[in-house]
Backbone of each chain as ProteinMPNN parsed JSONL, in Angstrom:
{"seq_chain_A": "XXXXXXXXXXXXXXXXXXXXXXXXXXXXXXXXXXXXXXXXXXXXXXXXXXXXXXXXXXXXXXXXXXXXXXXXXXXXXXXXXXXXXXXXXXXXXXXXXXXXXXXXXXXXXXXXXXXXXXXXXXXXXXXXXXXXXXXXXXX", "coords_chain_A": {"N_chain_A": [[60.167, -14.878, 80.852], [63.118, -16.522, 82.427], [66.182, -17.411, 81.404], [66.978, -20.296, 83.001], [64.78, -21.236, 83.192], [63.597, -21.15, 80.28], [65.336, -23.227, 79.668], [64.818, -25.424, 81.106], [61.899, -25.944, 80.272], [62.537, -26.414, 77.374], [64.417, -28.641, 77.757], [62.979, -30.637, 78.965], [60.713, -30.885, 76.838], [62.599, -32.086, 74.866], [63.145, -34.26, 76.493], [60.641, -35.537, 76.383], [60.117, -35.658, 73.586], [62.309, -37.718, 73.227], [61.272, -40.533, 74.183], [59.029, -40.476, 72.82], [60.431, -40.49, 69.94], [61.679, -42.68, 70.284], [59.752, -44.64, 70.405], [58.622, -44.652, 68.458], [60.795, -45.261, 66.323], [61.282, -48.097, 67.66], [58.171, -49.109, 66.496], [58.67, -48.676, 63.624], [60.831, -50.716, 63.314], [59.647, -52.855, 63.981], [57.168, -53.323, 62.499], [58.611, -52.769, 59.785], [60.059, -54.826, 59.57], [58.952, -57.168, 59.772], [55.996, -56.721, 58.802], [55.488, -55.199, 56.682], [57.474, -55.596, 53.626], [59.1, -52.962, 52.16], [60.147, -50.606, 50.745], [60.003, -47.908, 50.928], [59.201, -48.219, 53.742], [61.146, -49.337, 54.752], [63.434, -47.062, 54.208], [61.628, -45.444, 55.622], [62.474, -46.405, 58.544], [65.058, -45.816, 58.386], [65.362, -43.032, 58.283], [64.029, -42.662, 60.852], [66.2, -43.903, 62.738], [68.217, -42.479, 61.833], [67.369, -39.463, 62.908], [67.208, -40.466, 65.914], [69.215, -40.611, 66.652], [70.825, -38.353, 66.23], [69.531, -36.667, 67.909], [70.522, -37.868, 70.464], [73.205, -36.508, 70.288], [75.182, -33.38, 71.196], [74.557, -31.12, 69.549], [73.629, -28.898, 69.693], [74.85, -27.036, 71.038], [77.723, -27.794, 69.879], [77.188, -26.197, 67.34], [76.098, -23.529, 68.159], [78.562, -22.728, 70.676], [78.34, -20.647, 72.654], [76.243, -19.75, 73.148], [74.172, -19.384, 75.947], [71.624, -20.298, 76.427], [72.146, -23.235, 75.14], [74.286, -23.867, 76.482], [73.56, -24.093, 79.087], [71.408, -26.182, 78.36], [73.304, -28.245, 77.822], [74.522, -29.173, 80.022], [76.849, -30.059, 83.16], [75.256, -32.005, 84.238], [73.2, -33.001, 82.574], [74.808, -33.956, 80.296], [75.746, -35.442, 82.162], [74.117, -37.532, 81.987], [73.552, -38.269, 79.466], [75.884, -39.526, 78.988], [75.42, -42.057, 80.472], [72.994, -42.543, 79.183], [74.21, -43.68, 76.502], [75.81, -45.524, 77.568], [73.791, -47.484, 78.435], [72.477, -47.551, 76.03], [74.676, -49.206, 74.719], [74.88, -51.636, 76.25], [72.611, -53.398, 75.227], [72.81, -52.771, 72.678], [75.213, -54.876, 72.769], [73.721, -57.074, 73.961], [72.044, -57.674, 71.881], [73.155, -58.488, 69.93], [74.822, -60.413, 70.151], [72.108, -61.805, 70.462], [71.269, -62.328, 68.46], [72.984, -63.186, 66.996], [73.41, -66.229, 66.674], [71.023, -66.621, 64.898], [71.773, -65.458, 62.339], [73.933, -66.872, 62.052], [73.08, -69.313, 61.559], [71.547, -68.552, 59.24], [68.696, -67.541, 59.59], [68.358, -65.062, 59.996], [68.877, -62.75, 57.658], [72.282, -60.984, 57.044], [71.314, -57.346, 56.855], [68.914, -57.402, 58.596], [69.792, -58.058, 61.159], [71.851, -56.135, 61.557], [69.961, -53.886, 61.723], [68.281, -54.908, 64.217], [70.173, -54.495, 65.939], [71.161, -51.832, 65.996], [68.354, -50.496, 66.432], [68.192, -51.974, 68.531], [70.266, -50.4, 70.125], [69.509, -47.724, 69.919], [66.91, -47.276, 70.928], [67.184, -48.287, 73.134], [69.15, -45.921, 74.078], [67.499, -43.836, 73.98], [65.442, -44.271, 75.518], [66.291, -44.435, 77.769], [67.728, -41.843, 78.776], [65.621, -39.933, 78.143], [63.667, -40.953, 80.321], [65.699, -40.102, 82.422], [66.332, -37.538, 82.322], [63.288, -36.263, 82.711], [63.077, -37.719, 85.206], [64.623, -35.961, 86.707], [64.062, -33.347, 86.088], [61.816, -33.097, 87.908]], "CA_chain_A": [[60.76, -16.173, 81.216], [64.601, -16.286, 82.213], [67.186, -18.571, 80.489], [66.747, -21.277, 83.436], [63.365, -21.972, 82.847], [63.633, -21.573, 79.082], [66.03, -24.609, 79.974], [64.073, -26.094, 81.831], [60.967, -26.529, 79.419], [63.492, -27.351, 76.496], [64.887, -30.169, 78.096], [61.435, -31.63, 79.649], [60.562, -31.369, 75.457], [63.414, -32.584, 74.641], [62.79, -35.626, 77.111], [59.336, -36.418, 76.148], [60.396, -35.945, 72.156], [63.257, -38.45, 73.036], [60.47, -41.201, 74.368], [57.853, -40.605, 71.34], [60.79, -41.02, 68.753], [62.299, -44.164, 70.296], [58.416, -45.447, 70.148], [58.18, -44.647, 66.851], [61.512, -45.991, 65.61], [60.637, -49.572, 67.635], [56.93, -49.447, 65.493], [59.175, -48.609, 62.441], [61.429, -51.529, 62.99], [58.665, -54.001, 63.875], [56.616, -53.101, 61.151], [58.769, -52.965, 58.585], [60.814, -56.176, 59.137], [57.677, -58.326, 60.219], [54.488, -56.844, 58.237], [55.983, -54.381, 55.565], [58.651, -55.097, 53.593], [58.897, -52.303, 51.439], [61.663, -49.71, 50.212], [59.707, -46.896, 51.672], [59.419, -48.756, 55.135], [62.992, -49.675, 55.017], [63.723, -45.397, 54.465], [61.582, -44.502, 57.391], [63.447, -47.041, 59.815], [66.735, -45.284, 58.693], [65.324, -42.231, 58.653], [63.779, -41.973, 62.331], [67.529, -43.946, 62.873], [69.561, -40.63, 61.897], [66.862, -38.675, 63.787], [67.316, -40.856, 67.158], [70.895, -40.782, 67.036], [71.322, -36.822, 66.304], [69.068, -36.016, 69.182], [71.008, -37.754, 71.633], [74.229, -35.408, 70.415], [74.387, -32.131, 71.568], [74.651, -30.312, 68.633], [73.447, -27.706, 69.456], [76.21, -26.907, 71.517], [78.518, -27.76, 68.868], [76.586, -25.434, 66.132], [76.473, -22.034, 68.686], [78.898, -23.039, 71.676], [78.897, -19.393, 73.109], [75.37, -19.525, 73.664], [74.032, -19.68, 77.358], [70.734, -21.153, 76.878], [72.605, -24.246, 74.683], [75.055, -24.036, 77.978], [72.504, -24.705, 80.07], [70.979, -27.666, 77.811], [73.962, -28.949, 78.136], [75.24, -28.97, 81.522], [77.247, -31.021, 83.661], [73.814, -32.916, 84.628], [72.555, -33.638, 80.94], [76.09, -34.789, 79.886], [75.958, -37.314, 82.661], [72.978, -38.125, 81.614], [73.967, -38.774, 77.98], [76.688, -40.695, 78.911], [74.708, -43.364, 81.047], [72.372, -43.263, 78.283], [74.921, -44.344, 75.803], [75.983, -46.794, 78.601], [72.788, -48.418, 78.266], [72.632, -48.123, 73.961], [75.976, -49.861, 74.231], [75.035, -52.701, 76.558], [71.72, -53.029, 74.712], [73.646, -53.522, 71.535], [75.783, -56.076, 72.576], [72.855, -58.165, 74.051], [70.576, -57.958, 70.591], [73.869, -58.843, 68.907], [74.507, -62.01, 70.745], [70.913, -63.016, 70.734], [70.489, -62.198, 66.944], [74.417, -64.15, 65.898], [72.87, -67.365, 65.918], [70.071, -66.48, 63.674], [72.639, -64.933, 61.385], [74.697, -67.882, 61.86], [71.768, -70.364, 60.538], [70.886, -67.41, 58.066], [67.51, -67.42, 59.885], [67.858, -63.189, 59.585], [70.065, -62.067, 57.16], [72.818, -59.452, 58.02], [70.908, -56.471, 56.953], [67.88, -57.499, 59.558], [70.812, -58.434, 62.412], [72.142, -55.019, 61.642], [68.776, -53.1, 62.017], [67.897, -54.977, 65.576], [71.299, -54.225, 66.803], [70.75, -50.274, 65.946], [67.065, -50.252, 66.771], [68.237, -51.687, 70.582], [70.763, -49.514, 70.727], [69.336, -46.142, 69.552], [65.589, -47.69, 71.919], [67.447, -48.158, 74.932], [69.903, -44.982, 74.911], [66.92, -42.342, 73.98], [64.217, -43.861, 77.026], [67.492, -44.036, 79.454], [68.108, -40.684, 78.318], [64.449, -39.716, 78.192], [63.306, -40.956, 82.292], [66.485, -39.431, 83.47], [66.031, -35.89, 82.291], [62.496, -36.151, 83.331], [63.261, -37.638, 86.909], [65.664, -35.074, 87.074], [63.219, -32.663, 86.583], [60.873, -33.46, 89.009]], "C_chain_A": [[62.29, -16.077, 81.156], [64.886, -17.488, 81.359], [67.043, -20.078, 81.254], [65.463, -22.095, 83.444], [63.049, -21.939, 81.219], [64.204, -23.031, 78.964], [65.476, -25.283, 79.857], [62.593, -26.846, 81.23], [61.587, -27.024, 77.86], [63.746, -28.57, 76.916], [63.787, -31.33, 78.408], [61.007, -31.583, 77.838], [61.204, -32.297, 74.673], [63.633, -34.135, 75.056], [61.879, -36.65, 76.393], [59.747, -36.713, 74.697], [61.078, -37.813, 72.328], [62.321, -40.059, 72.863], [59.44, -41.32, 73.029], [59.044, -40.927, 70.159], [60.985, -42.522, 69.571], [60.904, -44.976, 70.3], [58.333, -45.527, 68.868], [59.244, -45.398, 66.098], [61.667, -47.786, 66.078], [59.237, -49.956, 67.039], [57.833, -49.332, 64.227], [59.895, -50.269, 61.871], [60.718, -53.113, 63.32], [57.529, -53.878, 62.903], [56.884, -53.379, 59.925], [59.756, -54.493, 58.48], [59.702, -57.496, 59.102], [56.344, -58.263, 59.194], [54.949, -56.128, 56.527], [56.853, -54.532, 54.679], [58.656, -54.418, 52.121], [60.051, -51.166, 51.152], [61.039, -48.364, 50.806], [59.562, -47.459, 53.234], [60.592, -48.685, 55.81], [63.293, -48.019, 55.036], [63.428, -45.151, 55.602], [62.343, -45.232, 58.31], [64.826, -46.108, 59.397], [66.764, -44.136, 58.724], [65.013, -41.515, 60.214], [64.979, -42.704, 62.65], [68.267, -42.731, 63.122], [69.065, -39.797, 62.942], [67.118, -39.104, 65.149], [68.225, -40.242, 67.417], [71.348, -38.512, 67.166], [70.691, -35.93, 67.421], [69.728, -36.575, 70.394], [72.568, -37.03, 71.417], [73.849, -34.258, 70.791], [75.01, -31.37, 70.583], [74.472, -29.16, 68.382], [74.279, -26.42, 70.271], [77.624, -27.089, 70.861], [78.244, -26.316, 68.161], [76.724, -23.745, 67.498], [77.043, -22.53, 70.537], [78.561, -21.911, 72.717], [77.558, -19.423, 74.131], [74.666, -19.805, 75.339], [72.882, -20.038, 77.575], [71.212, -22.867, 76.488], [73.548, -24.728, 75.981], [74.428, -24.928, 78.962], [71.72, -25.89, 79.691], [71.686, -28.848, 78.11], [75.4, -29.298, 79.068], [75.902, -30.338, 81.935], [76.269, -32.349, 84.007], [73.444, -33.671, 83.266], [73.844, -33.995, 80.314], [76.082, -36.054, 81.106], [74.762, -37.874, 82.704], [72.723, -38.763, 80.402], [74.787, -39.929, 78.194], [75.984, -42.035, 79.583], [73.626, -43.361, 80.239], [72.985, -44.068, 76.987], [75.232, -45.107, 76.529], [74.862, -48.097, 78.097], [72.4, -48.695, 76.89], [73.704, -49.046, 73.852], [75.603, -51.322, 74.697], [73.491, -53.461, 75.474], [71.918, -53.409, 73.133], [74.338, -54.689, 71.317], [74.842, -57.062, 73.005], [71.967, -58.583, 72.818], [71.747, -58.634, 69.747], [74.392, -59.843, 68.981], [73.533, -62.946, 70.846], [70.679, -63.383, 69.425], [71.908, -63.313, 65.864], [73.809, -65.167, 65.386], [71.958, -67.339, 65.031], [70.691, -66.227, 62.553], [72.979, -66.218, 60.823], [73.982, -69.08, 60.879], [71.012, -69.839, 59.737], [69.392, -67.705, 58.329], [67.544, -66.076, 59.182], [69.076, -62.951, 58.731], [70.707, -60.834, 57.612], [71.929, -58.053, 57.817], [69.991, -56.819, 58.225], [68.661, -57.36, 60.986], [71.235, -56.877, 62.538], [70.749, -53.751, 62.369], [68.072, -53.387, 63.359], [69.286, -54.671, 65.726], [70.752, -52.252, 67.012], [69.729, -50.143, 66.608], [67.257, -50.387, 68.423], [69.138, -50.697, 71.356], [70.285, -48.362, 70.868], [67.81, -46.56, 71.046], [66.252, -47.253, 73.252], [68.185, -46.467, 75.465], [68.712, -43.442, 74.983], [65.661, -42.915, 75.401], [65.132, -44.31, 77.951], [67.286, -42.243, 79.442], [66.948, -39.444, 79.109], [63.788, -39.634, 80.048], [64.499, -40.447, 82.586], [66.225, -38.149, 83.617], [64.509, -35.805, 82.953], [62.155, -36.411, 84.874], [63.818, -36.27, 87.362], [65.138, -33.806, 87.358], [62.061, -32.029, 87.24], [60.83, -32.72, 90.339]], "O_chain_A": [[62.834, -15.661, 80.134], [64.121, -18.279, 80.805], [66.984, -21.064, 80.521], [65.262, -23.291, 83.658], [62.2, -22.75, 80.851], [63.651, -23.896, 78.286], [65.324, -25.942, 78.829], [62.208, -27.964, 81.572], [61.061, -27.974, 77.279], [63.238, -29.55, 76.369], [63.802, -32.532, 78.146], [61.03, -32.766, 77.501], [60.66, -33.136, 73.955], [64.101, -35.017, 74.336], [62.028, -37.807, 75.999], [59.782, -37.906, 74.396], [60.591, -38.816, 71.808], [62.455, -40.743, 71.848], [59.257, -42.37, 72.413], [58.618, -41.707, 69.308], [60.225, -43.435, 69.248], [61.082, -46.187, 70.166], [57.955, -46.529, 68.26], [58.841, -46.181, 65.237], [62.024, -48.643, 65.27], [59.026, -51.169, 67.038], [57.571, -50.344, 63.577], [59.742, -50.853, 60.798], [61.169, -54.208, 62.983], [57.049, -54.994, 62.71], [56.159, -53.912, 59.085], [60.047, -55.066, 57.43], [59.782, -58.54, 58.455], [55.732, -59.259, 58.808], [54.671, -56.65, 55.448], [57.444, -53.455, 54.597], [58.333, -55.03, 51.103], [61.017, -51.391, 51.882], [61.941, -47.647, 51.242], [60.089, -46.63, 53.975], [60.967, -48.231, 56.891], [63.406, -47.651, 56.205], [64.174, -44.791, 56.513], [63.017, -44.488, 59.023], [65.571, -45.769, 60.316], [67.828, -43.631, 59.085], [65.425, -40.454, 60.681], [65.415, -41.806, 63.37], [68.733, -42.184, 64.122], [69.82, -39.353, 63.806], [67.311, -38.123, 65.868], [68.254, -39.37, 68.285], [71.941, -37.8, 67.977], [71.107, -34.833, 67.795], [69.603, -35.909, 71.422], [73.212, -36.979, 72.465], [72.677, -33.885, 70.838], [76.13, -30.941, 70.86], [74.824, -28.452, 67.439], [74.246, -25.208, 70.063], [78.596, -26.517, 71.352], [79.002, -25.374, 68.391], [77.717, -23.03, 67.369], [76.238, -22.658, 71.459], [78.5, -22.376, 73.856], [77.569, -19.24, 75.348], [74.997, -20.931, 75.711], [72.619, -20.227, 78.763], [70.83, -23.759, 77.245], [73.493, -25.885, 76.398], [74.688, -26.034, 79.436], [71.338, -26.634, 80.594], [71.273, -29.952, 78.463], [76.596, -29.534, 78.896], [75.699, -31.42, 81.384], [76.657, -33.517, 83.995], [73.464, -34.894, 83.123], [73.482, -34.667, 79.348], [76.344, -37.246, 80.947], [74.475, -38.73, 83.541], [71.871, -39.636, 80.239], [74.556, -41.057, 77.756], [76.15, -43.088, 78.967], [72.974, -44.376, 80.48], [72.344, -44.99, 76.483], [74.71, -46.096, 76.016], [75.073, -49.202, 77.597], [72.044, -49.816, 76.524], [73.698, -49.75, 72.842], [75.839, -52.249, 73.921], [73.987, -54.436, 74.911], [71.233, -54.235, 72.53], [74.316, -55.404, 70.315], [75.033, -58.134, 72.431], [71.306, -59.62, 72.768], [71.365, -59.364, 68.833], [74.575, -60.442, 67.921], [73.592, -64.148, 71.106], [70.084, -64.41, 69.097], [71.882, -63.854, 64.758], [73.571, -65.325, 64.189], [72.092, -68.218, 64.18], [70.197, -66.782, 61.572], [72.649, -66.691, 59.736], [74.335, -69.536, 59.792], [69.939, -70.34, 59.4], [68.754, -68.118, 57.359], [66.987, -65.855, 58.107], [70.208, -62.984, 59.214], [70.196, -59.917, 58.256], [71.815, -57.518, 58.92], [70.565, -56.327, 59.196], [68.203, -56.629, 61.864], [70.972, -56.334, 63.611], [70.844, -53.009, 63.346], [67.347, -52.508, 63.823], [69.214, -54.498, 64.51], [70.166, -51.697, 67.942], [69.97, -49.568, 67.67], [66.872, -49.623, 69.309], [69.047, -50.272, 72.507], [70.537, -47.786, 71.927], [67.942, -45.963, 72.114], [66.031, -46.357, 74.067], [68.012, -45.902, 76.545], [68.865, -42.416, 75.646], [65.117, -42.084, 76.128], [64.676, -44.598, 79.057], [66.601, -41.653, 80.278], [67.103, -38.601, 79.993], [63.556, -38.646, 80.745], [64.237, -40.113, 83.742], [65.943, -37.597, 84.68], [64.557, -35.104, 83.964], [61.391, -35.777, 85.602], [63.392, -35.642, 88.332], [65.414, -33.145, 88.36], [61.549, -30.913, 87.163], [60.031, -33.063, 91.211]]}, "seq_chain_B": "XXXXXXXXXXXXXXXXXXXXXXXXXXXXXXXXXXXXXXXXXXXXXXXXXXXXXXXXXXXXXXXXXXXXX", "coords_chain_B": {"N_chain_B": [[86.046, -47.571, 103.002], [83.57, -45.189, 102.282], [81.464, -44.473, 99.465], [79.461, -42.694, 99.206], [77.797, -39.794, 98.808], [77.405, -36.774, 100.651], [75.165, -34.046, 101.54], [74.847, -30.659, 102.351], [73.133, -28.963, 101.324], [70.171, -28.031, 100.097], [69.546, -27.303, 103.11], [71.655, -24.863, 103.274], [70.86, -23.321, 100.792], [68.074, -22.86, 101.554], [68.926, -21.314, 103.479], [69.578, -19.519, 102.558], [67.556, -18.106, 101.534], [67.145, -19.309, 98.519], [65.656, -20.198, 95.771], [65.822, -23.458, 93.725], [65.699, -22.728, 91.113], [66.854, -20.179, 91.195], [69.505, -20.331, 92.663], [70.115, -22.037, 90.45], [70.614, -20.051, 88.486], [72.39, -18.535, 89.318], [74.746, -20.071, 89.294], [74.841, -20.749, 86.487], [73.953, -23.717, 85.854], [71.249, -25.906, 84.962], [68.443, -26.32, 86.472], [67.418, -28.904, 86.512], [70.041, -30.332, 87.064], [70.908, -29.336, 90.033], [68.875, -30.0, 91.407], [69.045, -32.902, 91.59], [71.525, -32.81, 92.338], [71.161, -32.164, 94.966], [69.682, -34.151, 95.8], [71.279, -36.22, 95.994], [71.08, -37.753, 93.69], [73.165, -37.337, 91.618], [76.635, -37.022, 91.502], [78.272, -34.385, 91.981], [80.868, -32.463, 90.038], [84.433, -31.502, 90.958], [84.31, -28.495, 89.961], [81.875, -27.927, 89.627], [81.296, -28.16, 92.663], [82.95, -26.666, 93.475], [81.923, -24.161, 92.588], [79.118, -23.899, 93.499], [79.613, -23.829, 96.37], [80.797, -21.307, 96.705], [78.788, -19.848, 95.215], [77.023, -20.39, 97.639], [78.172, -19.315, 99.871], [79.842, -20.753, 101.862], [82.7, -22.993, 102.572], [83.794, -25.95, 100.506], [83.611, -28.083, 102.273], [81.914, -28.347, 104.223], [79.439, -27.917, 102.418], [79.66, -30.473, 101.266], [79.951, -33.545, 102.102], [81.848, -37.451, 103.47], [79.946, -39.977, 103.849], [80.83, -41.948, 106.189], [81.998, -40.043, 107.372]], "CA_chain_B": [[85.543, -45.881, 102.84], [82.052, -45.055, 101.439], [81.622, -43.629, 98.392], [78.256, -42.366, 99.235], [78.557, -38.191, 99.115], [75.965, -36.592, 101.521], [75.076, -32.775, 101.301], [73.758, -29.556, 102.555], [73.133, -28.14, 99.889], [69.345, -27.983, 100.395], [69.646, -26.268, 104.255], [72.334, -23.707, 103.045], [70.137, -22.769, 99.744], [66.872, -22.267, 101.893], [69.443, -20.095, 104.501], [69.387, -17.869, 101.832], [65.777, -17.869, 100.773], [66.834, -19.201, 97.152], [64.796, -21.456, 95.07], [66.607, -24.167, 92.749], [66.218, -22.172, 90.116], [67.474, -19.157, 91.329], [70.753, -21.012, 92.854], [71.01, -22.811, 88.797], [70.854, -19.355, 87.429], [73.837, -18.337, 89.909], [76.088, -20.533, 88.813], [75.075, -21.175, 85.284], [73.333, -24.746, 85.391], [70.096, -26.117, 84.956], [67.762, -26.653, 87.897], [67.664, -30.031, 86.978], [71.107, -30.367, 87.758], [71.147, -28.491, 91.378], [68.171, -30.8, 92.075], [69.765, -34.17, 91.258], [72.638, -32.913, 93.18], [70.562, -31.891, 95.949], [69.018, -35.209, 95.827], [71.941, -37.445, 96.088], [71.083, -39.085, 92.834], [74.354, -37.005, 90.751], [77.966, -36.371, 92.355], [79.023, -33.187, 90.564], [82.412, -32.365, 89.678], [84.902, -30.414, 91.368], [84.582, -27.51, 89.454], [80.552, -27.108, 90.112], [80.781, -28.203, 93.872], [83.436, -25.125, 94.181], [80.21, -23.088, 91.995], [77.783, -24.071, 94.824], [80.119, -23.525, 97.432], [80.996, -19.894, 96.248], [77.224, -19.347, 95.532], [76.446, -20.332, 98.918], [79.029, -18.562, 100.773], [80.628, -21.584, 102.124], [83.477, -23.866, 102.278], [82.935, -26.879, 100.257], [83.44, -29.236, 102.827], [80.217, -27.81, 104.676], [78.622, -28.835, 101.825], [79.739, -31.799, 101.034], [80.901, -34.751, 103.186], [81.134, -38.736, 102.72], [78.927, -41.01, 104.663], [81.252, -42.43, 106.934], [83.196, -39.247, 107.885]], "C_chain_B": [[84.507, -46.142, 102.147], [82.179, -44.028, 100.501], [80.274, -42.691, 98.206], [78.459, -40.333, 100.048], [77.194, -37.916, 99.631], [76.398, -34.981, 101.409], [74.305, -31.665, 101.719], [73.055, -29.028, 102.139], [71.205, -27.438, 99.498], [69.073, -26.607, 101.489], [70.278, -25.165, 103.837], [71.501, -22.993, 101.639], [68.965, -22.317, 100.639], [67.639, -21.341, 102.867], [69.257, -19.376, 103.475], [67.93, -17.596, 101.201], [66.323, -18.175, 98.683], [66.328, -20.052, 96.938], [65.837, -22.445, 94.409], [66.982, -23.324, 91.955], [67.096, -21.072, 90.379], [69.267, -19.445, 91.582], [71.325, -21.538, 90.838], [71.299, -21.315, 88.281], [72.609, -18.442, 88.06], [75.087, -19.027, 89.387], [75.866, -21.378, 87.663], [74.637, -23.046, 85.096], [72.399, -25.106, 85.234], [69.737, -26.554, 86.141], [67.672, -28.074, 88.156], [68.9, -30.659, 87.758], [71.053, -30.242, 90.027], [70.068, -29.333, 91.984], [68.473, -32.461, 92.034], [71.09, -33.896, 92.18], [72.228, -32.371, 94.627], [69.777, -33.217, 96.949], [70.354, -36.498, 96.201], [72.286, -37.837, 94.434], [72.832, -38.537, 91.904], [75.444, -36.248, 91.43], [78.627, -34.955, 91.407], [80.609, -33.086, 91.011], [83.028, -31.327, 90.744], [84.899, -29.074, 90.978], [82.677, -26.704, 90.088], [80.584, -27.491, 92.024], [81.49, -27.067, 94.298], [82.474, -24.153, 93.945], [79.957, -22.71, 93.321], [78.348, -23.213, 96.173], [80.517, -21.93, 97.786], [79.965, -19.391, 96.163], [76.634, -18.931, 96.939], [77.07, -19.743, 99.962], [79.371, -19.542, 101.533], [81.575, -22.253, 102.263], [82.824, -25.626, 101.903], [83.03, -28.124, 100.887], [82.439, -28.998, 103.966], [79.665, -28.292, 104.087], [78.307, -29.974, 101.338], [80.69, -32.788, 101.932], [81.023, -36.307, 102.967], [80.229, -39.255, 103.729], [79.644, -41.419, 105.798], [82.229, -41.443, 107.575], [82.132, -38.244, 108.971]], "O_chain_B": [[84.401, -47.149, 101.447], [82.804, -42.974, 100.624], [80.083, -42.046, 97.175], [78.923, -39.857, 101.084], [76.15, -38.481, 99.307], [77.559, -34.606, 101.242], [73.1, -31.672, 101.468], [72.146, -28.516, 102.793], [71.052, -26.492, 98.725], [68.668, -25.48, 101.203], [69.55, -24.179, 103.946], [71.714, -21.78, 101.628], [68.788, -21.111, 100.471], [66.928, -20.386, 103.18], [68.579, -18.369, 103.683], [67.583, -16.745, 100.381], [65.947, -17.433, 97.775], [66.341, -20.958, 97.772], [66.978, -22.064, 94.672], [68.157, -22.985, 91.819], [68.148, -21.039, 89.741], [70.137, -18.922, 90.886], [72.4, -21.418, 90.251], [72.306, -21.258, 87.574], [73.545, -17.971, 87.414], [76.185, -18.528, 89.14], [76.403, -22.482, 87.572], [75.109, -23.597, 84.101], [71.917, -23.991, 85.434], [70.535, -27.13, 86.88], [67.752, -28.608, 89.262], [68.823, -31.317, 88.796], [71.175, -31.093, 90.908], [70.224, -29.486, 93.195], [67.733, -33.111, 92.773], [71.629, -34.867, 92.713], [73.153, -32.17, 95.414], [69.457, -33.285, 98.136], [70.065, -37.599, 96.669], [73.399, -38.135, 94.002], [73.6, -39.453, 91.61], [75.307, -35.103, 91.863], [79.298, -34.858, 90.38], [81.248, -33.502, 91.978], [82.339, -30.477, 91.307], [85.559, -28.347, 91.719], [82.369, -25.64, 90.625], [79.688, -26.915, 92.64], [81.061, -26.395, 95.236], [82.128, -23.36, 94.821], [80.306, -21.764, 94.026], [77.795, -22.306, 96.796], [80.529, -21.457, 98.922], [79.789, -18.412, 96.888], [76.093, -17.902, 97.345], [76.456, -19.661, 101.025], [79.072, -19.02, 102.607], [81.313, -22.506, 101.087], [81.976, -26.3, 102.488], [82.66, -29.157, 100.33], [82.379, -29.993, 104.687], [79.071, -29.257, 104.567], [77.216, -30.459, 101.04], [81.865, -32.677, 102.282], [80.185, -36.656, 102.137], [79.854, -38.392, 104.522], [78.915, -41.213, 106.768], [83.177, -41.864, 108.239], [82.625, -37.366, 109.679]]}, "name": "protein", "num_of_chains": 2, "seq": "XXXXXXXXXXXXXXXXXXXXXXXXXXXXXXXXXXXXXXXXXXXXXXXXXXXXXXXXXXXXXXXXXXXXXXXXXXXXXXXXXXXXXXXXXXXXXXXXXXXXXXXXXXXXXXXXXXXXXXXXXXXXXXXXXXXXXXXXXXXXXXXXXXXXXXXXXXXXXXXXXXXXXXXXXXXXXXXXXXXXXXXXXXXXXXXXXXXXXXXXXXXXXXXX"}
């Protein structure tokens, strides 16, 4: 198998991963604010959190730049593919954080909860933007 | 003016009998790439449309043109 198709099934993993966490960290954060509330609940939401967020960096391009399959992970294509998925974590954020003020405001949700849907829509929306692009892409 | 970039990039890759992949491994990108820019859906940069254009033995205004030109 060359380096472009090593790519090539990295990234399509890399896709689908992206989709199964952001499922798992919207069951985390409807679970544990609604049915659970528990100090181990509350961990895993901030733990599949860190995990969302560090898979849409490319780190691994940081950690061995030189390398030419990490190159190829992260190409001109999958960088503009990151960035219009942060596009969409950003807008995504500011809509949960406008819908969620007034609740704040009338201490319906306290700030920790306001904080945790803001994150949860951002990190949701930028890993299944992220997620269907690389997979259109590789189609 | 249209901002809508239109491309050979397809015809001049099958003149040479290459595949996607074979073209990504030429100039160092992923196939997804070269097919997203084959497709319309991603404008690549000046730096990979000179790639392509060098790959393909071309000038890159062969391969790339706008819509209204």
């Amino acid at each position: 198998m060359n380096m472009v198709e090593q790519a090539e099934r990295q990234g399509r993993a890399l896709a689908i991963c992206c989709l199964v966490l952001a499922a798992l960290l919207l069951l985390a954060e409807v679970v544990g604010s609604r049915l659970l509330h528990s100090d181990f609940a509350d961990g895993f939401w901030l733990g599949m959190a860190l995990v969302c967020a560090l898979t849409l960096m490319p780190w691994r391009r940081w950690l061995r730049p030189t390398s030419s399959l990490n190159r190829l992970l992260d190409d001109e294509g999958v960088r503009e593919h990151r960035r219009m998925s942060c596009t969409a974590g950003f807008w995504a954020a500011l809509l949960a954080a406008l819908a969620t003020a007034p609740l704040a405001h009338d201490t319906i949700l306290a700030a920790y909860d306001v904080s945790r849907v803001v994150a949860t829509a951002a990190l949701v929306a930028a890993m299944i933007a992220f997620g269907t692009l690389e997979l259109r892409a590789a189609r | 003016m249209s901002d809508t970039l239109l491309n050979t990039l397809k015809d001049e890759r099958e003149r040479l009998g290459l595949t996607q992949a074979a073209l990504a491994e030429r100039i160092g990108v992923s196939r997804k790439t070269i097919n997203t820019v084959e497709n319309g859906v991603f404008v690549p940069s000046t730096i990979l449309a000179l790639r392509l254009a060098a790959a393909l033995d071309r000038p890159v205004e062969q391969l790339f043109r706008l819509a209204d030109q």
